[in-house]
C-alpha positions as CSV (number, residue, x, y, z in Angstrom):
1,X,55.6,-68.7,92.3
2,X,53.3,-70.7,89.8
3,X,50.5,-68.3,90.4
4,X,52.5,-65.1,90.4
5,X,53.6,-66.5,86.8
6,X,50.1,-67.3,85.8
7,X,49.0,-63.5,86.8
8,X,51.4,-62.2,85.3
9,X,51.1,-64.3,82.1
10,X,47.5,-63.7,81.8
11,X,47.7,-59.8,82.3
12,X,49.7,-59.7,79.4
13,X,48.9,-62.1,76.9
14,X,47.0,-60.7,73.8
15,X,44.6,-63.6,73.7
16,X,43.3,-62.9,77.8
17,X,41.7,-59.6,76.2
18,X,39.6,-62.2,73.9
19,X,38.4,-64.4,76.4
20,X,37.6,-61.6,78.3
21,X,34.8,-61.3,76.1
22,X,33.7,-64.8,76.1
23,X,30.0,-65.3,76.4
24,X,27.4,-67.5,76.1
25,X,26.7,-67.1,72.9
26,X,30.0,-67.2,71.6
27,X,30.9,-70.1,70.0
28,X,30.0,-71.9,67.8
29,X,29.5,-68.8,65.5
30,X,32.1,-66.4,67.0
31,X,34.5,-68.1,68.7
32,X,35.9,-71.6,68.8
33,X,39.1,-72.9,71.6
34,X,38.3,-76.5,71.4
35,X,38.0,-78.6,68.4
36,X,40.1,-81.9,66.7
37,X,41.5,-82.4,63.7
38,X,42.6,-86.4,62.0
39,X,46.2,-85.4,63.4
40,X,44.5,-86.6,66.7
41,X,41.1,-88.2,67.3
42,X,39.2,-86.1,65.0
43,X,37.4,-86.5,61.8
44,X,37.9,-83.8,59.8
45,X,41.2,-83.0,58.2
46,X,42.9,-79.9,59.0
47,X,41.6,-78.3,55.5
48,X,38.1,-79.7,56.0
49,X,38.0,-77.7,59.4
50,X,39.5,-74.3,58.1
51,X,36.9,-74.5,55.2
52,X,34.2,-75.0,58.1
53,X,35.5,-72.1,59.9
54,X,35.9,-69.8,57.5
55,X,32.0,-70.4,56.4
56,X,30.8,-69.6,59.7
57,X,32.7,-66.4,59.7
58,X,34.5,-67.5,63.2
59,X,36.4,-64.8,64.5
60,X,39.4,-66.5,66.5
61,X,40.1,-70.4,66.5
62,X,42.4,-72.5,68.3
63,X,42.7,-76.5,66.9
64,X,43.5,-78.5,70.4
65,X,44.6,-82.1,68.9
66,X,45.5,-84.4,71.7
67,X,49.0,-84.2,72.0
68,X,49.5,-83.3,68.7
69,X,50.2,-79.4,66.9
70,X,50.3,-80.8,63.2
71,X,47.2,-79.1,61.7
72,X,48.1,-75.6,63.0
73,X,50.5,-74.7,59.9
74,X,47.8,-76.7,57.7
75,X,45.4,-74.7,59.0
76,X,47.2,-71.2,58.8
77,X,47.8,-72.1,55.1
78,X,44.4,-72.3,54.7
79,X,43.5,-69.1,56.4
80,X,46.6,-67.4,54.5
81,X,45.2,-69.0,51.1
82,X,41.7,-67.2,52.0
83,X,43.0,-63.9,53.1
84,X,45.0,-63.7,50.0
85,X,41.9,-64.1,48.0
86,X,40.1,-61.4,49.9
87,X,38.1,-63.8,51.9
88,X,38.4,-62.7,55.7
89,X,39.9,-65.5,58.1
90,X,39.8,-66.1,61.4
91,X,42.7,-65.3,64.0
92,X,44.5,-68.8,64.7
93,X,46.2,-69.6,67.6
94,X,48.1,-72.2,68.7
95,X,46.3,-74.7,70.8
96,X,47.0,-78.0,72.4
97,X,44.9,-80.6,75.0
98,X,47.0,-82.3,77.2
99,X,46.6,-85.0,79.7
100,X,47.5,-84.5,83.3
101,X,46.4,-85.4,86.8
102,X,44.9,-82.9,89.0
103,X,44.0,-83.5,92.2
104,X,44.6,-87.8,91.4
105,X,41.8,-87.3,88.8
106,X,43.2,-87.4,85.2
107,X,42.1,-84.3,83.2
108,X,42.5,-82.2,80.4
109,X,44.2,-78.9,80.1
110,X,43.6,-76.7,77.1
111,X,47.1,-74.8,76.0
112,X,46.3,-71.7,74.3
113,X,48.9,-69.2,72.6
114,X,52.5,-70.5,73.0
115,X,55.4,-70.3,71.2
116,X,56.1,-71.8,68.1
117,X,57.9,-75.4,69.1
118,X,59.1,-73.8,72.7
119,X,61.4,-77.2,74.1
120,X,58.9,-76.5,77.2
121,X,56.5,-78.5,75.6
122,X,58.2,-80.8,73.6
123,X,57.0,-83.6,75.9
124,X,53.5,-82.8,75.5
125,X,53.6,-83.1,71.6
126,X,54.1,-86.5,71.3
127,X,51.2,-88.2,70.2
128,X,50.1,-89.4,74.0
129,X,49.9,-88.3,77.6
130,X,53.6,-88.6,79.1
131,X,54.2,-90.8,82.2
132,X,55.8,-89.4,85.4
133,X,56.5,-86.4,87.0
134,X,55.7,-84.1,83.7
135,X,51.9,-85.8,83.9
136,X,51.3,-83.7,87.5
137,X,49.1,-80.7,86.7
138,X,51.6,-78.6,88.3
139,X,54.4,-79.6,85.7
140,X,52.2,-78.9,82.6
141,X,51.2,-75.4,83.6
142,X,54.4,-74.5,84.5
143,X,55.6,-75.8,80.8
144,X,52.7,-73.9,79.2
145,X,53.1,-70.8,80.8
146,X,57.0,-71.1,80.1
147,X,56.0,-71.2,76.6
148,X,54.0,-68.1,76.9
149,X,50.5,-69.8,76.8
150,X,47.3,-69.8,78.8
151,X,46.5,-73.1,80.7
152,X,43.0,-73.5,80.7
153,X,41.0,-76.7,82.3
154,X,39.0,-77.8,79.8
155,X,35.1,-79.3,80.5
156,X,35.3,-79.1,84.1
157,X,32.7,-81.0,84.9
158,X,32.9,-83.8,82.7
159,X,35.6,-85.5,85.7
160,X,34.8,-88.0,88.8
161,X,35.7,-85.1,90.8
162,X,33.2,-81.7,91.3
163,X,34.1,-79.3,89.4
164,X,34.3,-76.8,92.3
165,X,37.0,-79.0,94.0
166,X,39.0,-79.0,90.3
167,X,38.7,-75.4,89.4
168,X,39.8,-74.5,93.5
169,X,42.6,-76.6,93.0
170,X,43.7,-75.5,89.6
171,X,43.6,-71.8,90.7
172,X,46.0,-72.7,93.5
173,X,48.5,-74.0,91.0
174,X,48.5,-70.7,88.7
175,X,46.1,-72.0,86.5
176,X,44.9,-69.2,83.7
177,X,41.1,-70.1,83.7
178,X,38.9,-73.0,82.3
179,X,36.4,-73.5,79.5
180,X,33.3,-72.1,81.0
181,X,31.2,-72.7,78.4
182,X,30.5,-76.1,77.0
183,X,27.8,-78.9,75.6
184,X,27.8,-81.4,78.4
185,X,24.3,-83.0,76.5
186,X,26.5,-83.1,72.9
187,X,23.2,-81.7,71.1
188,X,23.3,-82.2,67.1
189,X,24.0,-78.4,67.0
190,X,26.7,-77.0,70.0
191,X,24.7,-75.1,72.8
192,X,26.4,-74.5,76.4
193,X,24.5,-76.5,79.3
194,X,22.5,-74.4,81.1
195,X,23.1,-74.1,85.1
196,X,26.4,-76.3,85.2
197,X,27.5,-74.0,83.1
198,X,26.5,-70.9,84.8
199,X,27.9,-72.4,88.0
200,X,30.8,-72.8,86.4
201,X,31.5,-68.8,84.9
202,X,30.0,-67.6,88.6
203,X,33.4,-69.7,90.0
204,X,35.7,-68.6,87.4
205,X,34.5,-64.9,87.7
206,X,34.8,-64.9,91.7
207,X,38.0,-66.0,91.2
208,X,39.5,-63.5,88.7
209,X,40.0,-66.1,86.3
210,X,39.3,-66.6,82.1
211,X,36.5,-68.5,80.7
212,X,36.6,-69.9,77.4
213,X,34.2,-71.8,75.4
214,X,34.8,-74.5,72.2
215,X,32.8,-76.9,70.7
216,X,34.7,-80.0,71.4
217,X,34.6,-81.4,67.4
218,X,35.1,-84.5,67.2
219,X,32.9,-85.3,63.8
220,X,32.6,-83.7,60.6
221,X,30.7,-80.6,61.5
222,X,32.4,-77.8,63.1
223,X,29.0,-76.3,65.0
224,X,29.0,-79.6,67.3
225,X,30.8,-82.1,68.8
């Protein structure tokens, strides 16, 4: 039933056409699905990152705080504020990273596109990972996709498991995609890893799933971790 959901969640959702597009090259100038704000562990504010992002000209953005969707309307103000003034801004979506365990090893799920404060994930909002059942990988894609979003596993191999073993397993349980291309070195300036992540897109394509890519900001400049 989870996958049948995921399938059909993915075939329709407006931001699976994006993603479909995702290459290489995409982020950090184009495109941008993983990045932290203060209202997390990041360094730069919420206005300090839309400023960034609109002076690289991104194209779509999603801010993916740890448990945590406070920059999002800070962030939309922004973007608002610089439309207004004839200053084009990205398209924002709602994002999320959220702790869960996956095959006994805890990992990170990227959820992209939901609903406005869906009661789905209300436990996933909180500040910090929940304890219990909701923590089982299973339970947080089926709350994301309830709340109309793409669940995406982020840096796949960055875990104790291989990544082949993750992404196999996490396509079983209706799982939308992962992020495909990512700075496992964290070079000064973002650049995707080359072979892992190649392994990595050859898996998700074989499998019909989405890739996505994001920088991973943790620091003060939006173009690397």
């Amino acid at each position: 039933m989870a996958m049948r959901s995921g399938s059909l969640i993915r075939s329709q959702h407006p931001l699976a056409a994006v993603l479909a597009d995702v290459e290489p090259g995409s982020c950090p100038s184009k495109l941008n699905f993983h990045c932290h704000t203060t209202c997390s562990d990041g360094s730069l504010s919420p206005g300090g990152l839309a400023e960034q992002a609109l002076a690289i000209g991104l194209e779509h953005l999603a801010v993916t705080d740890h448990h945590a969707l406070g920059s999002y309307p800070l962030v939309l103000e922004a973007f608002e504020a610089a439309e207004a003034a004839g200053v084009r801004a990205p398209t924002l979506w709602r994002g999320v990273e959220i702790s869960c365990l996956l095959e006994g090893c805890l990992v990170h799920v990227l959820a992209l596109g939901f609903a406005e404060q869906h009661p789905s994930l209300a436990p996933y909002l909180l500040g910090q990972a929940v304890v219990g059942p909701e923590l089982r990988a299973a339970a947080v894609v089926e709350a994301i996709h309830a709340a109309g979003g793409l669940a995406l596993l982020a840096h796949p191999a960055r875990y104790r498991l291989p990544f082949q073993r993750l992404i196999a397993a996490a396509a079983e349980l209706g799982f939308d995609g992962a992020e495909a291309w990512y700075d496992y070195g964290m070079q000064p300036r973002w650049q995707p890893t080359p072979l892992v992540c190649e392994a990595i897109a050859r898996d998700l394509l074989a499998r019909g799933l989405l890739m996505s890519c994001g920088t991973d900001t943790h620091g003060l400049h939006l173009h690397g971790r």
